[in-house]
C-alpha positions in Angstrom: 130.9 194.4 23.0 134.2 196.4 23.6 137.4 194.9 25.0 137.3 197.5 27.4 133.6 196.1 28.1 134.8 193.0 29.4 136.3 190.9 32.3 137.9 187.9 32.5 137.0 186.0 35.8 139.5 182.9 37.1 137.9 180.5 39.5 140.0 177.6 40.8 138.0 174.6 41.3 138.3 172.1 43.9 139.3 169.3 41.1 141.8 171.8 40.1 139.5 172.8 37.2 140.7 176.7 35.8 137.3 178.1 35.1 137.3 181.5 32.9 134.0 184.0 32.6 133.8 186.7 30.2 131.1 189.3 31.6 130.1 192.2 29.8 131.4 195.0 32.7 128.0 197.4 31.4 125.4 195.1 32.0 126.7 193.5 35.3 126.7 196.8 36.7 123.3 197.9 35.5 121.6 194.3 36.5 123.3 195.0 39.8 121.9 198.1 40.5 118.5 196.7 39.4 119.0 194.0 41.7 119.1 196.2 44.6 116.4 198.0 44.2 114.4 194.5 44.6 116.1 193.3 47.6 115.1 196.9 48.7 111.5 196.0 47.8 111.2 192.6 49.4 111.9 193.9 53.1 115.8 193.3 52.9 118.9 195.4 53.5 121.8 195.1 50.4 124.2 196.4 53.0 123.7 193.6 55.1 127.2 191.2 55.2 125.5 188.6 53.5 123.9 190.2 50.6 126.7 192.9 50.0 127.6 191.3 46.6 124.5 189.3 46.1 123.7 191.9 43.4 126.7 191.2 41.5 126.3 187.5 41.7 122.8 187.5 40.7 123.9 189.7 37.8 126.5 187.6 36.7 125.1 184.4 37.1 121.7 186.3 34.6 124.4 186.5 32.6 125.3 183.3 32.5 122.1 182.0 32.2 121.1 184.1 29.1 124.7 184.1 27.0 122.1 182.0 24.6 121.9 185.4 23.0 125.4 185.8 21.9 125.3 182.7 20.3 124.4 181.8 16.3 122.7 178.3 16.5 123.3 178.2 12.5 127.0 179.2 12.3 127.2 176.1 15.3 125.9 173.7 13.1 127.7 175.1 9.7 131.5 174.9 11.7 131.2 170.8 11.4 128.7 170.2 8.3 130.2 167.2 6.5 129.3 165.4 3.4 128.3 162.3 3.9 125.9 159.4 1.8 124.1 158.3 4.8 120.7 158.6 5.1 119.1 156.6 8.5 118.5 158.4 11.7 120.7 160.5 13.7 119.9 160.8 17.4 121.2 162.5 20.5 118.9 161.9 23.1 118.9 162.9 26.9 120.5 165.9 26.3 120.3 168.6 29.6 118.1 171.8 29.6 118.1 174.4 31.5 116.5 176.9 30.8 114.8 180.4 32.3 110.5 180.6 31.5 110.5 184.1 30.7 106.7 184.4 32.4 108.4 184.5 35.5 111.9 184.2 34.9 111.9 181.0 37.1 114.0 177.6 35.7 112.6 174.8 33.7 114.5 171.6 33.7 114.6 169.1 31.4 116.2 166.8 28.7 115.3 167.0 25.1 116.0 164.1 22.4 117.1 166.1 18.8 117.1 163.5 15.7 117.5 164.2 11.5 117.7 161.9 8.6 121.0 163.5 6.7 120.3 164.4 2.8 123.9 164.2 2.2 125.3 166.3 4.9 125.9 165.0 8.5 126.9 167.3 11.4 129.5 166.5 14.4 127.3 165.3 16.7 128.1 167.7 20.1 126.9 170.3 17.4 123.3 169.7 18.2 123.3 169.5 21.9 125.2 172.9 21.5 122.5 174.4 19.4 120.0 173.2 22.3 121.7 174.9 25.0 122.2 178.2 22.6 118.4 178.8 22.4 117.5 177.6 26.1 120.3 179.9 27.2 117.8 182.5 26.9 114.4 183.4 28.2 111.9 181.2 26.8 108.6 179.1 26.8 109.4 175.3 26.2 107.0 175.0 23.2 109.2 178.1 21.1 112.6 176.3 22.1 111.3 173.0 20.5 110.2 174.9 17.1 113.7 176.8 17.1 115.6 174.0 17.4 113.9 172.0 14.8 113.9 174.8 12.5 117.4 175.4 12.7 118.4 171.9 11.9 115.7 171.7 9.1 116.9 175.0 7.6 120.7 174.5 8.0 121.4 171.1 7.0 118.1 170.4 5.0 117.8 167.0 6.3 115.2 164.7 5.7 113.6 165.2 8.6 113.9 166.5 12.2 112.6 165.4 15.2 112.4 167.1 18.7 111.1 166.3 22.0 111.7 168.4 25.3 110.0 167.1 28.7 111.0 169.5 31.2 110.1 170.2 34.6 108.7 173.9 35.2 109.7 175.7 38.8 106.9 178.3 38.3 104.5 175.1 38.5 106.4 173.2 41.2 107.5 176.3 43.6 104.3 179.0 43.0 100.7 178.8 40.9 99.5 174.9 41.0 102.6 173.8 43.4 102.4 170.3 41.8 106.0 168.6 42.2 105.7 165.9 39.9 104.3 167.1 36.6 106.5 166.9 33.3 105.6 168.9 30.1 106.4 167.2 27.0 106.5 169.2 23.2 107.2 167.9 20.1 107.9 168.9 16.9 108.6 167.2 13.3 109.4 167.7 9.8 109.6 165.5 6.7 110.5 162.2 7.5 109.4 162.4 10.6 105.8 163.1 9.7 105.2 159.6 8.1 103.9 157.5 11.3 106.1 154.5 10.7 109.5 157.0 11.1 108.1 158.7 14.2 107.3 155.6 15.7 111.0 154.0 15.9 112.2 157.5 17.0 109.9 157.3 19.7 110.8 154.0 20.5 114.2 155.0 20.9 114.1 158.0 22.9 112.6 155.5 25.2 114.5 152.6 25.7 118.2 152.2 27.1 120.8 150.6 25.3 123.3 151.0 28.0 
């Protein structure tokens, strides 16, 4: 992506938080323009006051939503690898997703619960709720974003096992289709370790209790 590509948005917060976007100039236009086309197509006017820059909005907030793409899950995990003799479980659990299905490009909303058992590396541990949100940022299915994540661990620390769990609530169920408001889905995936029944069963156990 060119400098020349890009622009740097500043957004004062109420709190007084600064908030700085970096769009890709290109592709906001060209979503935009796509954008237009569809409020064309569902009965509505884009010249109308209140949709006049609901292109560009929708364009940059896709953006947003999809950054997932610019990101290297593996370099995220190898910039706080650590050597370290410690070999019990590792877990960050509850950690937010959201996420876009790419069926119909409607959010899924969830938590997942990421464990390993270190084989003499450990990694900081906002490194794996970072590697989450790099492959949800992106268009997905919820059973391919459990696999990728678990893979990426596996293959970038070589643990001795990894553990995943995603239960997510799906808008294409809950807004359109089926309509039913209350249904979770729930995937899982494990290596190693986690395989044996007597290790997947206290990681279970402790996805699903509170200690605080």
């Amino acid at each position: 992506m060119n400098e020349i590509n890009k622009e740097m948005i500043k957004e004062n917060t109420m709190d007084g938080y600064e908030k700085h976007d970096v769009y890709n100039l290109n592709l906001i236009n060209d979503i935009a323009e796509a954008y237009k086309k569809v409020i064309v197509a569902v009965g509505e006017d884009p010249q109308r006051e209140g949709l006049l820059k609901t292109p560009e909005r929708v364009a940059k907030a896709l953006q947003f939503l999809t950054h997932g793409y610019d990101l290297n899950p593996e370099d995220i995990l190898m910039s706080a690898r650590f050597k370290e003799d410690y070999r019990q479980m590792v877990l960050v659990k509850d950690i937010e997703i959201y996420s876009l299905c790419e069926h119909h490009m409607l959010p899924f909303i969830g938590k997942a619960h990421v464990a390993y058992i270190p084989n003499g590396y450990i990694v900081g541990l906002s490194k794996l709720p970072r590697v989450v949100d790099a492959y949800a940022r992106r268009l997905q299915v919820q059973e391919r974003l459990t696999t990728q994540i678990k893979n990426c661990i596996q293959d970038t620390l070589n643990p001795l096992g990894v553990a995943v769990v995603i239960e997510a609530h799906h808008l294409c169920m809950q807004m359109r289709g089926i309509q039913k408001q209350n249904s979770v889905s729930t995937t899982s995936d494990f290596t190693g370790a986690f395989l044996t029944e007597k290790t997947r069963a206290e990681f279970m156990h402790l996805i699903g209790i509170k200690l605080h």
